[in-house]
N, C-alpha and C positions, 0 to 999 in steps of 0.2 A: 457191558461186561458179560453177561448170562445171557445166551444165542438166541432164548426164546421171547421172555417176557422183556426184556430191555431192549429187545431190538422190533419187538411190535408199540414199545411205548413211547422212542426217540424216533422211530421211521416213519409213523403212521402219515398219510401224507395223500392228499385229494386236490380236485377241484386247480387245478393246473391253467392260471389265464397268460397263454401267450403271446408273443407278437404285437406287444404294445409299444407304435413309432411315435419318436421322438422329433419333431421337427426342428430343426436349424430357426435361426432366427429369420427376418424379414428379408434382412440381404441377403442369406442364401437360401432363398425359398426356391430356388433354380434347383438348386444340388440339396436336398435334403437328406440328412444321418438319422439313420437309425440303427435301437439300440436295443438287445435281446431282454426282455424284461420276463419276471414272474413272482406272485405271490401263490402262495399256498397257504389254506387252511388244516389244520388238525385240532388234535384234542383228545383227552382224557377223561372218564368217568370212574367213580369207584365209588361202591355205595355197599353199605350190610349192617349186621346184626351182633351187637358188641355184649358181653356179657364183663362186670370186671367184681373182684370178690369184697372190695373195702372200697368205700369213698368215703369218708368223714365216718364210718360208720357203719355204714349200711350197705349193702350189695348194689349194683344195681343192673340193670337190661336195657340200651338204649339204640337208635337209629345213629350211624354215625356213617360221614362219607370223606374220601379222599385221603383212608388211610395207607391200604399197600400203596395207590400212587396217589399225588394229591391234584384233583380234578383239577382242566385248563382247560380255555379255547385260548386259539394264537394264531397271529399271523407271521408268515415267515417270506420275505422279498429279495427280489436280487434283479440289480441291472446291470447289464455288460456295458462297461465306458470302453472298451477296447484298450489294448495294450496291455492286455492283462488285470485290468484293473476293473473294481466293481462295486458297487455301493449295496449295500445290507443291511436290513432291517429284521426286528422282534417286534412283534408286543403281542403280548402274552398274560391271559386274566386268570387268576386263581377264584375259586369260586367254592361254595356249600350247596351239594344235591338236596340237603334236610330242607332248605328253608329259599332261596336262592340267591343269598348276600353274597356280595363278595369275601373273600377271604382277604391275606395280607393288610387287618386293620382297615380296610374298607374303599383299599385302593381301586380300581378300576384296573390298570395292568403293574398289579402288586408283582409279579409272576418275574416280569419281566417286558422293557422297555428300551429298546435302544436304536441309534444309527451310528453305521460306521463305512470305512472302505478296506477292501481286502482286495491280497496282489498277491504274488508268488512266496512273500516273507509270511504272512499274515493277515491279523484281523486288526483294526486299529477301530474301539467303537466308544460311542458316548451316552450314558442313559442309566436308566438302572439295570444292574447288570449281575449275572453270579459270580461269586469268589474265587479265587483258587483252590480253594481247599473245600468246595461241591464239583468242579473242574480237574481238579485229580484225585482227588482220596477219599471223596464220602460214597463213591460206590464198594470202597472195601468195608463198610459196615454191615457184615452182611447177618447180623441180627434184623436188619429193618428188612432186609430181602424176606426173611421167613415171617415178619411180622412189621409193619409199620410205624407200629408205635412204640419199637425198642432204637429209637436214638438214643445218644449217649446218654449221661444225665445229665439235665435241664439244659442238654443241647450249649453247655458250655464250650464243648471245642468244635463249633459250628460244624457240625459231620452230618448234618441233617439237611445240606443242599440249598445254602440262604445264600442272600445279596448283598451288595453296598450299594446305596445309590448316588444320583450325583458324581457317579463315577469315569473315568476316562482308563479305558483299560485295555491293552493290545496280548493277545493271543495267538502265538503262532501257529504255521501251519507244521505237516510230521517233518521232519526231517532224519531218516533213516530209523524210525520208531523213537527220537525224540519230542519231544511235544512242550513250551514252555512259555511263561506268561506273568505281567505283573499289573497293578491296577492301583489306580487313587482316588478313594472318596472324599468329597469334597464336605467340610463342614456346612458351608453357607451360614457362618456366623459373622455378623458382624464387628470387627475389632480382633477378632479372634480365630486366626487361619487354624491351629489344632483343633479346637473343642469340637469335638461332633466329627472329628474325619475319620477315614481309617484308612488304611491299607492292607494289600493279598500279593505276594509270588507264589510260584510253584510249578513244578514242574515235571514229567511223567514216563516214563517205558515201557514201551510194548514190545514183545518179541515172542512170536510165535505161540506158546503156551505162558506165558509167563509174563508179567506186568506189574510194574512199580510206581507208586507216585509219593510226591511228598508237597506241603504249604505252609508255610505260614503266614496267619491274617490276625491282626491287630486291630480293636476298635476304641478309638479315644470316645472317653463319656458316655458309654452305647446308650443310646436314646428309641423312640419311639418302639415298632414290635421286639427290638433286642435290647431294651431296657430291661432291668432286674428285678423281681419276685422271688427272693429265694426261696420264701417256703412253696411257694407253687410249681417252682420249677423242681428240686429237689426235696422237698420235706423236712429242710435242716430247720431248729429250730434259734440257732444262732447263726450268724454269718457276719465274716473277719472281725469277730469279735463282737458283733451286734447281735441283742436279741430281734426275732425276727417276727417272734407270736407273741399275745399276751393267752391266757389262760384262765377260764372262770374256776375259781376253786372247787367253788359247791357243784354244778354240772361240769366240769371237764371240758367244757365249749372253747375251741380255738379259734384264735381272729387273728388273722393275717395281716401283719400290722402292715404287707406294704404292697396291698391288690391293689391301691387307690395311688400311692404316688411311689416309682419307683426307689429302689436303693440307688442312693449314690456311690456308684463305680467310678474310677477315672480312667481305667485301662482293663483290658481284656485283650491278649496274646495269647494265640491258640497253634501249635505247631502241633501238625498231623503229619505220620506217613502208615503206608497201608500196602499190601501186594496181594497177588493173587498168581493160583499156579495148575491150569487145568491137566488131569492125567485122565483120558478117555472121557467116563462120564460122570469124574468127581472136579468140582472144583474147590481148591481149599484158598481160604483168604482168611487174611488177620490185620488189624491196624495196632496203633499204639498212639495216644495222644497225649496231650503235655500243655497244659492251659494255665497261665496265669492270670488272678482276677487280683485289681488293686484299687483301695477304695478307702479313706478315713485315715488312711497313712499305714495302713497295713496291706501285706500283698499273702493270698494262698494259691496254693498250686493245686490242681485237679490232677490225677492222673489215670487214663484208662487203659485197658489192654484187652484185646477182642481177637477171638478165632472163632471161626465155622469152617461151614461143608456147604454144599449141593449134590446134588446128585439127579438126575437125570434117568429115570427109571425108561422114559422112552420120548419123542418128542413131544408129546404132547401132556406130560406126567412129571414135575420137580419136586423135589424135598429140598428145603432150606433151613440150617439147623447154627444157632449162634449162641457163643456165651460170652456173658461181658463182667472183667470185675474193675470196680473205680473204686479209687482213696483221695479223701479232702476232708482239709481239717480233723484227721483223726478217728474219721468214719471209713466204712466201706461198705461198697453194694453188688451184690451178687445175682448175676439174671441170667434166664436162662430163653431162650426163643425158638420156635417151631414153627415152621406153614409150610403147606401142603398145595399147591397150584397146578390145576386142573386145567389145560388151553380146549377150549369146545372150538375156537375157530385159531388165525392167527392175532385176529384182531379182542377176540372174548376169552378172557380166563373166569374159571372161578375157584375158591378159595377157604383153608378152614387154615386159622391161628394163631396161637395163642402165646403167653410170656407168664412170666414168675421172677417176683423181685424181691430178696430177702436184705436189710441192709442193717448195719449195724450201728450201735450211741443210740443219741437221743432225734431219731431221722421217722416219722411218718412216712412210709414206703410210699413212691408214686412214678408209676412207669411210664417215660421218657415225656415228659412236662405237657401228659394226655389228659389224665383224670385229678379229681379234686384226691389232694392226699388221703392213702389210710390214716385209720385211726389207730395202727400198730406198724409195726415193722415189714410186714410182707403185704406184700399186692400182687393179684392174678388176673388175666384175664383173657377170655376166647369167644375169636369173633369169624362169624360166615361170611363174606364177601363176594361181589361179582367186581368183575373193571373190563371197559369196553373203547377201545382207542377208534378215531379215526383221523 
C-alpha cells in the first residue's frame, strides 16, 4: 500500500538459485524434463528504544524489537510443472533481536508455513497460513503504519496481520483489480470437527488511486497465542460479565486472574473493511470493524473506527498520523499515533513514534496488547527505531 516502506518490506528479495533439473524417471532417462525452479531468501529486522509512561505503575525504558515490522527470515519457492501450472512454497520464522527466541509462542515458522499449486485462477495452498482479513484489510490500519504497536484493542478484530493454521486455503489471482479468497482451519480434534476451527473470506479493489477491501474470520474456541487474557489484552477489569482481576485492598496490587489459563471464549467473529485513496502525496485511509466475542452464554460486540493520513514530504521522508476510537461493554478508548520514517537506503529506514491512549469506566489503559497495563486510564509511549530488509 505505501510505495516506499511496504514495497522495500514485501519485495526484499536475494540470493536467486536457478536451474535446478528435474529428472524423469528411469524409463525416460533417454528423454529427461526439466523444470524452471527457485527459492529465495529475505527478511526483516527492526530493533529500538521504547520509552512507555504507566506499566503497573511505574514508567519504564526498554530494548524492544520487531515493532514497525515484526522481524523474519523466509523462504520463498516456485517450480514450473508447465502448462501453466506451478507449485509454491513459504516458510517463514518470526523471531526476537532482544534475546533470539523465536517468536509466535515458540514455533520455528510461527510466521508462516505452507505448500500449494498455483495456475492462471489462483493459489490453492496447505499449511499455516494468513487470513483474509491480514490479506485485504489490515494494511488500512494505518495507526500501526505511524507506530507498531497501535493495533486495535487486544487485537480483537485480528487487524494485526495473524494466521490460522491447519489450514487449506485458495487465493486468487487479480482479475481486472479484483482479488478474492476463502480459507478453513482445521481443529484436529478428536470427536470434535468445530472446536478449535476457524474460518476467513474476503475480498479486495484496487483501481488506480483508490482501494477497497473487506473479510470476515471467525475462530471457534480460540486457543493457543489467540486464546484470551482480557485484562492484558485490553485492561477491562470484567469481561462478558466475568471479573477478570482480583485486587489487594490494603496495596491496590492487581492479579490477573487469567495470565495462567485462558478465558473461555466459544466464538470470535471479526468483520473488517478498510480503503484507502492516494491524492499526490497524501494518502488518506480508514477502516471500521465489528467483532463479536461469545463465551459463558453471553455474546459482546467491539466496535472500532479508524482514520489517518500519510504524507510523503519527499521520497525518502513519511509522516504517518492515525486515530482510533473503540466501544465494548460500555467503555470506550481513544488513541491517537504519530511516526516519522526516515529511508537512509531503500532497503534501511529509521524511525521516531509514538501513541497516547485515553479510555474510559473501570479499564487500565494499555496500548494495543504491547505493555503490562497502566495503573490509570491513559497510557503513552515513544520509541527510536531502525528496520533493515533483505
Amino acid at each position: 500500500m505505501r510505495k516506499a516502506l511496504a514495497a522495500s518490506a514485501a519485495r526484499a528479495r536475494a540470493n536467486t538459485i536457478a536451474g535446478i533439473a528435474v529428472a524423469a524417471g528411469a524409463a525416460l532417462a533417454s528423454t529427461q524434463a526439466h523444470a524452471q525452479s527457485s527459492v529465495t531468501l529475505y527478511g526483516i529486522l527492526d530493533a529500538g528504544i521504547t520509552w512507555v509512561s504507566n506499566t503497573g505503575g511505574s514508567h519504564v525504558v526498554k530494548f524492544d524489537d520487531g515493532i514497525s515490522y515484526g522481524n523474519r527470515i523466509g523462504f520463498r519457492g516456485v517450480e514450473d510443472l508447465g502448462g501453466g501450472l506451478q507449485a509454491v512454497f513459504v516458510l517463514e520464522s518470526g523471531f526476537h533481536l532482544g534475546n533470539g527466541q523465536y517468536a509466535f509462542g515458540g514455533s520455528e515458522f510461527g510466521r508462516q508455513a505452507y505448500v500449494g499449486l498455483k495456475n492462471q485462477w489462483g493459489t490453492l495452498s496447505l499449511g499455516n497460513q494468513l487470513d483474509m482479513t491480514e490479506e485485504f484489510v489490515y494494511l488500512y490500519n494505518i495507526s500501526a503504519w505511524a507506530s507498531g504497536y497501535a493495533i486495535h484493542q487486544g487485537d480483537f478484530d485480528r487487524m494485526n496481520g495473524d494466521r490460522l493454521p491447519n489450514s487449506i486455503k485458495f487465493l486468487s489471482n487479480n482479475f481486472g483489480g479484483f482479488t478474492f479468497g476463502g480459507m478453513y482451519s482445521f481443529g484436529n480434534v478428536a470427536g470434535n470437527f468445530h472446536r478449535n476451527s476457524a474460518w476467513s473470506v474476503g475480498g479486495h479493489y484496487a483501481a488506480n488511486t483508490f482501494n477497497l477491501g473487506v473479510a470476515y474470520t471467525q475462530l471457534n474456541n480460540p486457543n493457543g497465542i489467540y486464546a484470551f487474557d482480557p485484562y492484558a489484552m485490553i485492561g477491562a477489569r470484567s469481561f462478558l460479565g466475568q471479573p477478570t482481576v482480583t485486587v489487594d485492598p490494603a496495596t491496590g496490587a492487581v492479579t490477573d486472574l487469567y495470565s495462567a489459563n485462558a478465558f473461555p471464549v466459544d466464538k470470535q467473529g471479526a468483520l473488517a473493511v478498510g480503503g484507502a485513496w492516494t491524492i499526490g502525496d497524501v494518502m488518506l485511509s480508514g477502516n471500521f470493524t465489528w467483532t463479536a466475542i461469545k463465551g459463558l452464554g453471553v455474546t459482546s460486540y467491539m466496535k472500532v473506527y479508524e482514520a489517518g493520513a500519510s504524507y510523503t514530504f519527499r521520497p525518502d521522508v513519511m509522516l504517518y498520523g492515525g486515530y482510533q476510537h473503540t466501544r465494548f461493554e460500555g467503555n470506550h478508548w481513544n488513541q491517537g499515533s504519530l511516526g516519522l520514517h526516515y529511508l537512509l537506503s531503500k532497503r534501511t529506514d529509521v524511525y521516531i513514534s509514538g501513541d497516547y491512549l485515553r479510555a474510559s469506566g473501570p479499564i487500565d489503559a494499555v496500548i494495543g496488547y504491547s505493555f503490562t497495563p497502566s495503573s490509570s486510564n491513559t497510557q503513552a509511549d515513544v520509541r527510536i527505531g531502525m528496520r533493515h530488509s533483505f
